[in-house]
KEGU-771226 format. One line per 3 residues: number of its first residue (from 1); their letters; for each residue x, y, z of C-alpha. Coordinates in steps of 0.25 Angstrom, whole numbers. Layout:
NUM> A> X,Y,Z; ...
END
This chain:
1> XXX> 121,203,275; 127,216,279; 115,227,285
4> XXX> 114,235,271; 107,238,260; 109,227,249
7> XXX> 114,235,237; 123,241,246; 128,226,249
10> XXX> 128,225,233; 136,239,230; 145,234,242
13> XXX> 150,221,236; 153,229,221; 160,241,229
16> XXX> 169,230,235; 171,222,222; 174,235,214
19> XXX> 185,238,225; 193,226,219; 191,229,204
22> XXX> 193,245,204; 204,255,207; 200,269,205
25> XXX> 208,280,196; 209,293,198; 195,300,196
28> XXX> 193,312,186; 180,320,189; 176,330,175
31> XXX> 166,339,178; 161,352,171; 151,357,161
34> XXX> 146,358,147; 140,370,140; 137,376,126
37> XXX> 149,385,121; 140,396,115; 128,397,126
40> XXX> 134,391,138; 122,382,140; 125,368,149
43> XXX> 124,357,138; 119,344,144; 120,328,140
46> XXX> 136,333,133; 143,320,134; 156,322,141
49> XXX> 167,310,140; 182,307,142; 189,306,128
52> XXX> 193,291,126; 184,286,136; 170,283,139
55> XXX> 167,290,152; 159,302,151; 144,310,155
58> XXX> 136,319,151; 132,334,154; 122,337,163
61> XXX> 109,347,158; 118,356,165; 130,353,156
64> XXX> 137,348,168; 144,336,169; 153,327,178
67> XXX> 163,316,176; 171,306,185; 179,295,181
70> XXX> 194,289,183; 195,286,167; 195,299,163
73> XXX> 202,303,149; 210,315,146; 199,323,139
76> XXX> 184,325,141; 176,327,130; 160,333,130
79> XXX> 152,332,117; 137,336,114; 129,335,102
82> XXX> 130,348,95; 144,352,100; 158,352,98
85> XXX> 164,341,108; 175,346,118; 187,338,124
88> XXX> 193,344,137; 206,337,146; 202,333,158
91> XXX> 213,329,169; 210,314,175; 210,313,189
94> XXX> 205,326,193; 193,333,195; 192,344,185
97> XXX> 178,354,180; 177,354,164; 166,363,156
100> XXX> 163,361,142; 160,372,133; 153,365,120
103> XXX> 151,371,105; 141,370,98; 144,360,87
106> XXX> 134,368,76; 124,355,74; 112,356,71
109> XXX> 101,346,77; 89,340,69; 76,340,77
112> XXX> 81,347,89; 87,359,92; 94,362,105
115> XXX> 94,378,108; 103,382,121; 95,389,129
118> XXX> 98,396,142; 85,396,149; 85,385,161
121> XXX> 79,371,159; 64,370,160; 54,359,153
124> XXX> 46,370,149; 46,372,131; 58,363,133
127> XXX> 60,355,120; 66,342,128; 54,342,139
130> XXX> 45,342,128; 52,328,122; 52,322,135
133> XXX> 38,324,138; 33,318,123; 42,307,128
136> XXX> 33,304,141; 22,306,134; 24,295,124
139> XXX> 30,286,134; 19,277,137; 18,274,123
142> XXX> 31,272,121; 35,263,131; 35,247,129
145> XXX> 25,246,140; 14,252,130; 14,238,122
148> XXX> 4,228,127; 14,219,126; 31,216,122
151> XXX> 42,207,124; 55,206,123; 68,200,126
154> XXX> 78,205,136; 94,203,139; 100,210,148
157> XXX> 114,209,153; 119,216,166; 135,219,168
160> XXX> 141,223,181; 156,228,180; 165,232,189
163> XXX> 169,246,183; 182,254,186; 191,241,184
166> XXX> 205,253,183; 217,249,174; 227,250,186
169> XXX> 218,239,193; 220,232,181; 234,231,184
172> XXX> 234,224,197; 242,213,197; 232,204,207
175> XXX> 221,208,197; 228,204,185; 232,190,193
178> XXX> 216,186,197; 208,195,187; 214,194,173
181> XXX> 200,190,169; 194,202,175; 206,213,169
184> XXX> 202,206,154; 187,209,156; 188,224,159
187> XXX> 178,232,153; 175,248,150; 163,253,152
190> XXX> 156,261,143; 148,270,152; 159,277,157
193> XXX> 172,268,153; 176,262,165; 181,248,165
196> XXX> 172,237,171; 175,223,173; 161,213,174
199> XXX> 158,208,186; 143,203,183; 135,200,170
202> XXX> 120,197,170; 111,192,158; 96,189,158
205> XXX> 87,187,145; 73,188,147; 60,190,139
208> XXX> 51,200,144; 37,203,143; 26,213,144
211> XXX> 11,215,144; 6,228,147; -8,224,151
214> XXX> -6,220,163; 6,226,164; 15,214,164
217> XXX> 32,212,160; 39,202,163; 54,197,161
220> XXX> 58,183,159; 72,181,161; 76,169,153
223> XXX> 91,171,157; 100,176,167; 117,175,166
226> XXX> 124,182,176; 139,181,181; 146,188,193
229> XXX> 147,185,208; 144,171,207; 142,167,221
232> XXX> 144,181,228; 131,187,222; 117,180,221
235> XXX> 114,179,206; 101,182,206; 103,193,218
238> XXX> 112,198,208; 102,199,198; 91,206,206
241> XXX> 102,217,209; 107,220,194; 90,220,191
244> XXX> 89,230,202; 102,238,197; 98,237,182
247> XXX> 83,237,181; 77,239,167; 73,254,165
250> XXX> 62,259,156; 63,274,151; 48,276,151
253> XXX> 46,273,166; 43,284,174; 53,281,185
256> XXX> 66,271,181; 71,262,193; 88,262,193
259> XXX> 98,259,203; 87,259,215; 81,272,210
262> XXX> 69,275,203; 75,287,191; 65,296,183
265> XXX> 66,293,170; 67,303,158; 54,300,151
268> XXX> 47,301,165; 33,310,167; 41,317,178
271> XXX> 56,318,166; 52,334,164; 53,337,176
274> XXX> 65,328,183; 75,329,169; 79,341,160
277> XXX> 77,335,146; 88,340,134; 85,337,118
280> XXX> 98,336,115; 99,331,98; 92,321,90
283> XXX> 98,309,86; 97,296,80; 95,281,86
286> XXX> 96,269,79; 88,278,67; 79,285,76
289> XXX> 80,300,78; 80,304,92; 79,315,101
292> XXX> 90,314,110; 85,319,125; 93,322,136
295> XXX> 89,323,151; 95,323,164; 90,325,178
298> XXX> 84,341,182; 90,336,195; 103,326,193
301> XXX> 101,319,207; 87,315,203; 85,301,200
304> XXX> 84,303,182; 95,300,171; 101,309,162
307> XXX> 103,303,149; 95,303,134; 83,301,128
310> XXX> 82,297,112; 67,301,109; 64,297,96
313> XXX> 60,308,87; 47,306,84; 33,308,90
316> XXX> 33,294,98; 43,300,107; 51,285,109
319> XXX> 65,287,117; 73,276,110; 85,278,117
322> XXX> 87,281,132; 102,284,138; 100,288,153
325> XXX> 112,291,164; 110,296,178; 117,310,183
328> XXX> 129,308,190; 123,316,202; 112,305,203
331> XXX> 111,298,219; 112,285,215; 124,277,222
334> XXX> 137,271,214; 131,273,199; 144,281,193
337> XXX> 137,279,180; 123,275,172; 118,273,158
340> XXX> 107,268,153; 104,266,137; 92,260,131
343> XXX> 87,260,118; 74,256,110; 71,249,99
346> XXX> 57,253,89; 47,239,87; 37,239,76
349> XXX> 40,256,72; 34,258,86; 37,254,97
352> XXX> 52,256,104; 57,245,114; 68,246,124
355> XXX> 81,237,117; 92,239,123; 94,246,137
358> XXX> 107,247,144; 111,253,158; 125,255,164
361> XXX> 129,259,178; 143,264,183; 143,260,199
364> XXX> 155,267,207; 156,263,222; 166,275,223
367> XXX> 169,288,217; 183,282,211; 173,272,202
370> XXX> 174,259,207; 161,254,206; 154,243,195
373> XXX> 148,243,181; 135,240,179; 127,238,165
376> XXX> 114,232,160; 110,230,145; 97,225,142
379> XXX> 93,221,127; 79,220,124; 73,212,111
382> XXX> 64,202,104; 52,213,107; 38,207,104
385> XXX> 26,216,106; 10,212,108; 14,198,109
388> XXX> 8,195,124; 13,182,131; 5,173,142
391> XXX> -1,179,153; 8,171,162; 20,178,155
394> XXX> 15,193,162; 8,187,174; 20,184,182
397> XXX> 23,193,192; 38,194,193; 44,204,183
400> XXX> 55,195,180; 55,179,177; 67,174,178
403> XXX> 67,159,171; 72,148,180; 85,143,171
406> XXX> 87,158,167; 101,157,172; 104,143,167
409> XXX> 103,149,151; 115,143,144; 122,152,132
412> XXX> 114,149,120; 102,157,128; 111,169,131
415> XXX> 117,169,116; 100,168,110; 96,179,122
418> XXX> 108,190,123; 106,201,112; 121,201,109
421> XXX> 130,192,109; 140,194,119; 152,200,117
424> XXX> 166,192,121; 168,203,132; 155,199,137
427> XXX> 157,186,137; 170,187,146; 161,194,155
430> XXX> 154,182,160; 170,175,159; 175,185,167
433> XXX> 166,185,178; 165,170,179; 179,169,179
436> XXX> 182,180,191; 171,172,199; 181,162,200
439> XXX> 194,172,204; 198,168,218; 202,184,222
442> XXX> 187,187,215; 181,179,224; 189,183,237
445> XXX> 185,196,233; 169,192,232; 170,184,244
448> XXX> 176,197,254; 165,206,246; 155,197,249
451> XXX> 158,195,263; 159,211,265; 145,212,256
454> XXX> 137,200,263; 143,197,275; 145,184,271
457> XXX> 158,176,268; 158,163,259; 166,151,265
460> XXX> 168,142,252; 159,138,242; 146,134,252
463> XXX> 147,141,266; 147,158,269; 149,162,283
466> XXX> 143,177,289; 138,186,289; 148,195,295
469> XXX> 139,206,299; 132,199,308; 147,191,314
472> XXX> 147,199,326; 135,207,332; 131,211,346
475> XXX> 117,214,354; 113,216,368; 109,201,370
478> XXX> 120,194,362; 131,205,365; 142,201,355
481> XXX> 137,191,344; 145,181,335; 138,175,324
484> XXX> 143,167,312; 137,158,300; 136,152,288
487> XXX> 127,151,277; 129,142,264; 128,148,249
490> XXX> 124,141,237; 137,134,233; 133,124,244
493> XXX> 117,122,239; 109,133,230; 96,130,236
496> XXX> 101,128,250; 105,136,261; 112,135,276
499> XXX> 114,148,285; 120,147,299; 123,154,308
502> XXX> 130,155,324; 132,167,335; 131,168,347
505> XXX> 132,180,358; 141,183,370; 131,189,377
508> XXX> 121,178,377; 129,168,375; 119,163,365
511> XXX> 123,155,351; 114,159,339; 113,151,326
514> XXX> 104,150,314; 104,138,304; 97,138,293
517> XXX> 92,131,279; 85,136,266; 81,127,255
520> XXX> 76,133,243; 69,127,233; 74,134,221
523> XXX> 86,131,217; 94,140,223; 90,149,236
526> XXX> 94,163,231; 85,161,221; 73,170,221
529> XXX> 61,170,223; 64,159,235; 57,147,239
532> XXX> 64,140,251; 62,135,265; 72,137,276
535> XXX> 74,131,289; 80,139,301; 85,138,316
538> XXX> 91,148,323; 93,152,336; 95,169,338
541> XXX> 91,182,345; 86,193,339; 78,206,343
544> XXX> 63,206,344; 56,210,332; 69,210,322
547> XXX> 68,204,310; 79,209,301; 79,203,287
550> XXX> 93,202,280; 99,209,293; 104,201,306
553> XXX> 101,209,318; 116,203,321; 121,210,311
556> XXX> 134,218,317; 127,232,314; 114,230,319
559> XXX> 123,226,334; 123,242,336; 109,245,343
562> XXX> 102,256,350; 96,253,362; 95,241,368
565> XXX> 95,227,361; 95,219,374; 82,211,369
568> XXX> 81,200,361; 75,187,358; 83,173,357
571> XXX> 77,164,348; 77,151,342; 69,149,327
574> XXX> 67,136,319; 61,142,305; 55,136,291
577> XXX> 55,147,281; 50,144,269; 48,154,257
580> XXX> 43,154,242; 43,164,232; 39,166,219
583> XXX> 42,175,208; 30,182,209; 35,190,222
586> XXX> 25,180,231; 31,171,241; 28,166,254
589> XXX> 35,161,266; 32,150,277; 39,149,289
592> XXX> 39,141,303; 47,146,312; 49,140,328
595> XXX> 55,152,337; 58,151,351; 62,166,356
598> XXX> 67,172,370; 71,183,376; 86,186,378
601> XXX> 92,198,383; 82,208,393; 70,204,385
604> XXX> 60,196,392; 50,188,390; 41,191,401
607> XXX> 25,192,404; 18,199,414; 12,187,420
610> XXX> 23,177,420; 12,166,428; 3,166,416
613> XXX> 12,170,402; 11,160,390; 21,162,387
616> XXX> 38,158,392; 49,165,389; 51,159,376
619> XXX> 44,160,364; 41,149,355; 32,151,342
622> XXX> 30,143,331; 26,154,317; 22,150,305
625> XXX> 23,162,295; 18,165,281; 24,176,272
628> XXX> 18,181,260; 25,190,252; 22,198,237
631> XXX> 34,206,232; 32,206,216; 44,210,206
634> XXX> 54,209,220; 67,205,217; 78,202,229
637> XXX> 93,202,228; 97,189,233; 109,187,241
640> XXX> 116,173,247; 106,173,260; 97,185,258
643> XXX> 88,194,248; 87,207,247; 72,211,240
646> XXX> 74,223,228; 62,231,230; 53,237,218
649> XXX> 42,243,217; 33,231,221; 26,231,234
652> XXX> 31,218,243; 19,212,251; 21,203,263
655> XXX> 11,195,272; 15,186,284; 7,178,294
658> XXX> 15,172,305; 7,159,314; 12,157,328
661> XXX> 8,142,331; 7,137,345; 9,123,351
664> XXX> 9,117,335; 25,117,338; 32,124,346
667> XXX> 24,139,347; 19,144,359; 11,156,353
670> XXX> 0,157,342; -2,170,335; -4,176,321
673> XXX> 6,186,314; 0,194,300; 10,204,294
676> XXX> 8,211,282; 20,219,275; 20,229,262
679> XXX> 32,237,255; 32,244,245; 43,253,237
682> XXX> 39,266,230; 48,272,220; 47,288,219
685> XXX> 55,291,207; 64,302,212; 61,301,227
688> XXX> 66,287,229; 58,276,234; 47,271,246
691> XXX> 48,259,253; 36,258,261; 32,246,271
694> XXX> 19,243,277; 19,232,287; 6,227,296
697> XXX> 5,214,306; -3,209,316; 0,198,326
700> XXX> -13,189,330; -10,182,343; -6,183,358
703> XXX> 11,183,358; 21,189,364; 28,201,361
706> XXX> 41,195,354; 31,190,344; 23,203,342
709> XXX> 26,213,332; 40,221,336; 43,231,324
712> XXX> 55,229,318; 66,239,325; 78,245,323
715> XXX> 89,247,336; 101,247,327; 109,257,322
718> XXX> 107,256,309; 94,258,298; 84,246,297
721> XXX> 72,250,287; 65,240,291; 65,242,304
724> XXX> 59,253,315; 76,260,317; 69,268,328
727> XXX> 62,257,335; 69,247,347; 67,232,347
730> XXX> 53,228,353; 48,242,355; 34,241,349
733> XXX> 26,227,350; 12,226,343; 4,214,337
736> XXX> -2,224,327; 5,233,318; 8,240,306
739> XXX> 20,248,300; 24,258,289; 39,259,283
742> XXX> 41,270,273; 55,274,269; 58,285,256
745> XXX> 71,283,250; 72,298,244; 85,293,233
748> XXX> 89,307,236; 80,314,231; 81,325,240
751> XXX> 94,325,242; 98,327,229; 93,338,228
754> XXX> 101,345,241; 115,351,234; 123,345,248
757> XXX> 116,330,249; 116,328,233; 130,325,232
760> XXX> 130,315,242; 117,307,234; 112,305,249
763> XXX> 97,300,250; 85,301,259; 76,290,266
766> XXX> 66,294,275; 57,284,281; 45,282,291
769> XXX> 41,269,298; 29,267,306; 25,255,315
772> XXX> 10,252,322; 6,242,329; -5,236,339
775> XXX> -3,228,352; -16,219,354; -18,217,369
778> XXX> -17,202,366; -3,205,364; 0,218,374
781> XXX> 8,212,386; 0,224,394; -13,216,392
784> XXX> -6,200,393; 2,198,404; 6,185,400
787> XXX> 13,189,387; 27,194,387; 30,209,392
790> XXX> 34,218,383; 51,220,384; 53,232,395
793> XXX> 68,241,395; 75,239,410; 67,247,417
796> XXX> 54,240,413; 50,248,404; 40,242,391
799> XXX> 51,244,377; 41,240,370; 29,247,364
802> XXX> 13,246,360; 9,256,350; 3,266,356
805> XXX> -12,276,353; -10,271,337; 2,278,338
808> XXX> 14,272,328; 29,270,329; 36,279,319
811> XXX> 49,282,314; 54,290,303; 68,291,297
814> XXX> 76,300,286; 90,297,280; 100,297,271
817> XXX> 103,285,261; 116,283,253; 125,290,259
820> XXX> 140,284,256; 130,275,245; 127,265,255
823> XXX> 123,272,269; 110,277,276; 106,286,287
826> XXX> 93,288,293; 87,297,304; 75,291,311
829> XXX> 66,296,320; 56,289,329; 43,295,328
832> XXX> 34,290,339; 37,281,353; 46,290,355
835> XXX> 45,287,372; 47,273,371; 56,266,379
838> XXX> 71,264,375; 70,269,361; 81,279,361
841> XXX> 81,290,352; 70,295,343; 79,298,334
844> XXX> 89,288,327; 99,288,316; 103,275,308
847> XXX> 110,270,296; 116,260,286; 103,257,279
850> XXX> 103,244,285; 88,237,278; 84,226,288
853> XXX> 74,222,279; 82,220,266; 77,229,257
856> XXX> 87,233,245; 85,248,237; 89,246,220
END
């Protein structure tokens, strides 16, 4: 897998399947301003649209607005309630400033009267503040999550499109000889009108279920149909990804989790002060009459929507109508364009119900448009109130139960559970993509962008051969390394799988290889959560003290190193891993392994008193290990031989005991290994997000120092999170210690608010990671001449370190996220050890955002 974040992966692989499908038209960029013709006040939430097509915004509180597109029409139109529409000509292709001067149309409003004012906006005796606030007040009344207990049913369909799909494209002739499908199922949208073409279509029926005391809802997803990437995207990875993407949102939370960010909504406690609210007219929806309240952002880089209440007028102070938008100035990465509409429904003349909820995204990769469509509509009906189900129907503690033959529902089930019938166009959806699965110049494509994305290149129907990353490397020991293998997929067997692998160095003149088997005993072993057992050999080097989840420390990048990496260990490992999870976020995880390590380049393993040392100058242990692990709600994107866990708010809890056995097989040491590990995620609304780690262990036992504690370091040029970036390999041995990880991921939250930084929607991570540890004198070289010396530079010098006077490794870091979208910077600083032997600078500056551990940000 190539050494970056996995939505990067993701946004990687659409970037280059939108190259084939979109050719870009000149861009026409309208901007201006929209004010009253007799004050000259700003008028906000004026629509502003090309006449003839259905691309279009809407005026800031400012009256400003901003439009780009490459379907542009001849004439631009802005239209407000109480005023005369206007129609100007706009030249396509250029970038031209146009300001509206409106009339005053002479209607007069029922209920509400709107008085221009020239006086700046404050929430003081302001009419709209006053509305807003009676809408929080109410809103724990109102919500459905005041009933003791509700049902209902849910469908839901999610649509991915590729969008901008031009009609010069069209005309290609090599299109028209493999894709004729694809030219007859071309679309418009109708958020901006772009044309789309499907690519992707996802339905799930479930029956969802609430009791408020305790707090208990669940969702049982009877069916799930879903077409698109068959056999280049894991279908259930997939899955996680458009949940993570489109998660359900509720109006009356506090904080609304979209697109990886946690927005303020506009019936917050805190909406006064981060919106400007508007009372723009009263109205009528579906025979209710409405006050119809506009908001946008006080600051249009903050995390919060513009967009429209519907309050109905009366003193319960329901919204029945929601319709929200993002600013265009908001930092958040591709989304050209966002809608969301829900609506509600009243039940026994009391209580309203969310029934229909629909949210559409626009994705551009590139400022010319090309990009894809995105769109999610939920129906919600059947509601039943105060009629409580089992006790085991709550108890459950996954939030989602997904039956076991939900994607086996034939289509009598999806006629009984879709609201609508479906329409012929959307039948031809599911034609359409199924049929351009089977296009021989589709799957070319697929294959070359899957290769690029995963490193990974298929070889027929069974066999894929990779990763290309980690082809050809280099190190100290090895000097210049080959390596190349295999692995099967699930066309050969879906609960089976092989990986292989060869290299060998030029160096050392050493071959390396890995063979190994899984079994799963679900049906297939990409599905989640896992129960499987696999058996591996494998005979390899690696660095003392790495362990890099998801990352080969032969991967090509990580071959650029400071300071020396002349030390390693080879290592030859017979290992039974066997894991079960349940849906419950509980698993556990036995392993044996058999592991013969020794030193290879300058390393040494060498005691003070050669004549009485127990040990030789190998190491041979036999471990058993138990992992125990609680993760509730965590969801993972599955890929073809990795995961990748979606964080939430949920802490993740693990435990591990580790057992060194001697003379039962083949070990030579006894000891005990206890480690303990907690993360945990803090979302802060409008300052981003906390992810913070604590991490304890102590090892029980005489052993030598490769099997101590060695923390997890970094001599790369690039970022790890996981790892200490300021630390060298071996530098600090303990059989005691503990360590803090904190990183703050600000989502520009100070950024955007600097006039220079703002326009580039940069954003700021600082973190700090600290590291303590103990070295018992049963374990200090210093105090057991028999045991191993600790390694020493060439002039004899100790490299590695006790922890000295209490005093703890530190290092702190500050840097900037997403710049060009996917890149990240950070400057670090090494805080204490600052004497030590062979560390280099104090100072370091790294990048890429590579995530040793796996973690994914949505």
């Amino acid at each position: 897998m190539l050494p970056i974040q996995f939505k990067h992966i993701m946004l990687s692989f659409l970037l280059a399947l939108t190259s084939v499908f979109a050719m870009a038209q000149d861009i026409t960029i309208v901007k201006g301003n929209v004010t009253d013709e007799v004050t000259g006040e700003p008028l906000p939430f004026v629509n502003i649209t090309f006449v003839g097509a259905n691309i279009g915004t809407t005026t800031d509180f400012d009256g400003n607005y901003f439009l780009e597109t490459q379907w542009a029409k001849p004439k631009l139109l802005a239209s407000f309630i109480g005023y005369k529409t206007d129609t100007v000509r706009v030249t396509s292709g250029k970038t031209q400033t146009i300001n509206f001067k409106l009339n005053p149309a002479g209607i007069t409003m029922e209920a509400v009267d709107i008085v221009a004012t020239k006086e700046r906006y404050r929430n003081k005796d302001n009419p709209a503040v006053d509305l807003i606030k009676q809408v929080i007040d109410h809103k724990d009344q109102n919500r459905k999550e005041a009933l003791d207990f509700y049902e209902y049913k849910k469908y839901e369909k999610i649509e991915i499109d590729l969008n901008n799909i031009t009609e010069d494209f069209l005309e290609k002739g090599w299109l028209k000889k493999h894709f004729q499908i694809v030219i007859d199922n071309i679309d418009t949208s109708e958020v901006n009108g772009k044309p789309f073409l499907p690519i992707y279509l996802r339905e799930t029926a479930s029956n969802v279920y609430y009791r408020k005391n305790p707090k208990s809802e669940k969702e049982y997803q009877s069916g799930v149909k879903q077409t698109g990437f068959e056999g280049y995207v894991d279908e259930d990875g997939m899955s996680f990804l458009m949940d993570k993407l489109y998660q359900d949102i509720d109006i009356y939370d506090n904080n609304i989790n979209l697109l990886s960010n946690q927005f303020t909504s506009p019936i917050s406690t805190l909406a006064p002060t981060i919106y400007k609210f508007f009372i723009i007219d009263t109205t009528e929806v579906n025979g209710h009459e409405c006050i119809n309240l506009g908001f946008t952002p006080r600051n249009k880089l903050d995390f919060a929507f513009t967009g429209n209440l519907f309050i109905i007028n009366d003193s319960s102070y329901n919204v029945i109508k929601v319709s929200l938008g993002v600013p265009k100035q908001i930092n958040i990465n591709f989304v050209k364009d966002l809608s969301l509409e829900q609506e509600f429904t009243q039940y026994n003349d009391s209580v309203w119900m969310l029934t229909r909820d629909k949210l559409i995204i626009d994705y551009n990769f590139s400022r010319k448009g090309r990009g894809f469509y995105g769109k999610k509509d939920v129906t919600f009906s059947d509601y039943e109130f105060n009629k409580p189900q089992p006790d085991s129907t709550y108890n459950r503690v996954e939030k989602i139960i997904k039956e076991e033959d939900a994607k086996e529902k034939d289509d009598e089930f999806w006629d009984t559970a879709r609201p609508d019938t479906l329409t012929q166009s959307e039948k031809d959806v599911y034609v359409m993509i199924d049929s351009v699965q089977n296009i021989k110049a589709f799957r070319r494509f697929m294959d070359i962008t899957m290769l690029l994305v995963s490193g990974w290149q298929k070889v027929g129907p069974y066999l894929e051969v990779g990763p290309i990353t980690a082809f050809y490397s280099f190190n100290d020991v090895e000097g210049f390394r080959l390596r190349g293998g295999f692995r099967t997929t699930p066309g050969l067997k879906k609960n089976m799988f092989f990986d292989t692998y060869l290299a060998y160095g030029f160096k050392d003149k050493e071959f390396k290889y890995l063979l190994a088997y899984t079994y799963s005993f679900n049906k297939e072993y990409l599905t989640n959560p896992q129960h499987k057992i696999t058996a591996t050999y494998q005979r390899e080097t690696n660095f003392p003290g790495q362990d890099l989840q998801f990352l080969n420390d032969d991967n090509f990048l990580l071959s650029f190193r400071r300071g020396n990496s002349n030390r390693m260990l080879f290592y030859d490992s017979y290992k039974l891993d066997y894991i079960h999870e349940s849906q419950s976020g509980f698993s556990y995880n036995f392993v044996y392994e058999n592991k013969l390590q020794r030193p290879v380049g300058i390393l040494e393993f060498a005691s003070g008193d050669t004549a009485n040392t127990q040990y030789s100058n190998n190491i041979q242990t036999d471990n058993v290990s138990v992992n125990l692990r609680f993760a509730p709600n965590e969801q993972f994107y599955q890929g073809k031989n990795f995961r990748l866990p979606l964080y939430n708010k949920y802490p993740i809890f693990q435990l591990r005991y580790t057992q060194g056995l001697k003379d039962v097989i083949q070990g030579d040491i006894e000891y005990y290994r206890l480690s303990g590990n907690i993360f945990k995620r803090f979302y802060l609304a409008q300052l981003g997000f906390t992810d913070t780690e604590l991490e304890g262990g102590k090892i029980f036992g005489k052993v030598p120092f490769p099997l101590l504690n060695m923390p997890q370091a970094n001599q790369s040029f690039f970022l790890q999170e996981a790892s200490f970036n300021m630390m060298n390999f071996m530098e600090f041995m303990s059989d005691e210690y503990v360590s803090l990880k904190v990183t703050h991921n600000f989502n520009g939250a100070i950024f955007n608010r600097i006039p220079l930084f703002k326009h580039l929607k940069l954003r700021e991570v600082v973190s700090c990671k600290v590291l303590y540890g103990r070295l018992t004198d049963r374990n200090d070289p210093a105090q057991n001449p028999d045991l191993f010396r600790f390694p020493a530079n060439d002039d004899g010098v100790p490299i590695t370190y006790k922890f000295e006077n209490a005093v703890p490794y530190i290092e702190a870091s500050a840097g900037v996220a997403n710049i060009f979208k996917i890149l990240r910077i950070e400057l670090l600083q090494r805080v204490t050890y600052l004497d030590n032997q062979d560390i280099g600078s104090t100072f370091g500056v790294k990048g890429l955002g590579i995530r040793a551990k796996g973690k994914v940000d949505f």
